[in-house]
C-alpha positions in Angstrom: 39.0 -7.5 16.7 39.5 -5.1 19.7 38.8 -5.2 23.3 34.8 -5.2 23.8 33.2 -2.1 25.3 30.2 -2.2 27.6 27.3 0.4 27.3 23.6 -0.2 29.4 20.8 0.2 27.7 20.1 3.9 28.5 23.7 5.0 27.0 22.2 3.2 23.9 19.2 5.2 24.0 20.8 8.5 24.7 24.1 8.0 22.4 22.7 5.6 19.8 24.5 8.2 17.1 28.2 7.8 18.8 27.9 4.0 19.3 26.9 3.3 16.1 29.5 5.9 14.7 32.2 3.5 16.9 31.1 0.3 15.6 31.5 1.4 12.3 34.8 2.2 13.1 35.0 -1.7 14.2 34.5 -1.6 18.0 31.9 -4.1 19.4 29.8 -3.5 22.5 27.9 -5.5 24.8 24.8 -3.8 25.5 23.6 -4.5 29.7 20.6 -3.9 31.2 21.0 -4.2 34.6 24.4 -5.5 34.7 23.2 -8.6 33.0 24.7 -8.8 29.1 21.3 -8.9 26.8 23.1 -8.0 23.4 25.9 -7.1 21.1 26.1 -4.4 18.6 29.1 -4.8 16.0 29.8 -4.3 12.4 27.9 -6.1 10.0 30.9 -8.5 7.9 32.0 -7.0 4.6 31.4 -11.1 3.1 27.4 -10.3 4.3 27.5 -6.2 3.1 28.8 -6.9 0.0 26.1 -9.3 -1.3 23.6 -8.2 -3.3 20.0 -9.4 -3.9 18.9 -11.3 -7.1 17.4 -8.7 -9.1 13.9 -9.2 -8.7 12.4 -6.8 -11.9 15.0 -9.3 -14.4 13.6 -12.4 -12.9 9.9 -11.3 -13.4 10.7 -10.1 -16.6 11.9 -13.5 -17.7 8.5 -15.7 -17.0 6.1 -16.2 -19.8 3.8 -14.0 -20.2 0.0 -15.0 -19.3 -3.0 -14.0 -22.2 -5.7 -15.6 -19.7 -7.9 -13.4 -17.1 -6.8 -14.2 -13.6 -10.1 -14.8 -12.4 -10.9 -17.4 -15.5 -7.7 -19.4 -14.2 -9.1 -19.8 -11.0 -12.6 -20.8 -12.2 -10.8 -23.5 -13.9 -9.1 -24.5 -11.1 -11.4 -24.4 -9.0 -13.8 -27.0 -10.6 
């Protein structure tokens, strides 16, 4: 990884477009405010951007289906 740049908070606010643009090109910054380092911006690693989510519709698909009211299950368990 290359040299890290510095940018203060207010060049983050006012060029948020053209840092980003340069991180995604693989440069990391270390964002100051004040002169005191408070964060770093970098690319997110292609291990963590490639992974996808479970898929959520196919899981809830899968569970049994329920016949009983909702509202009759808690009754039952609440008692």
């Amino acid at each position: 990884m290359g040299h890290m740049k510095r940018a203060t908070v207010r060049e983050l606010h006012h060029h948020t477009s053209a840092l980003v643009s340069a991180v995604s090109q693989g440069q990391v910054f270390v964002i100051e405010k004040r002169g005191v380092p408070v964060a770093e911006l970098r690319p997110v690693r292609s291990a963590a951007a490639g992974r996808k989510l479970p898929d959520r519709e196919a899981w809830i698909r899968r569970m049994p289906r329920v016949r009983t009211d909702s509202g009759r299950i808690l009754e039952e368990d609440r008692t």
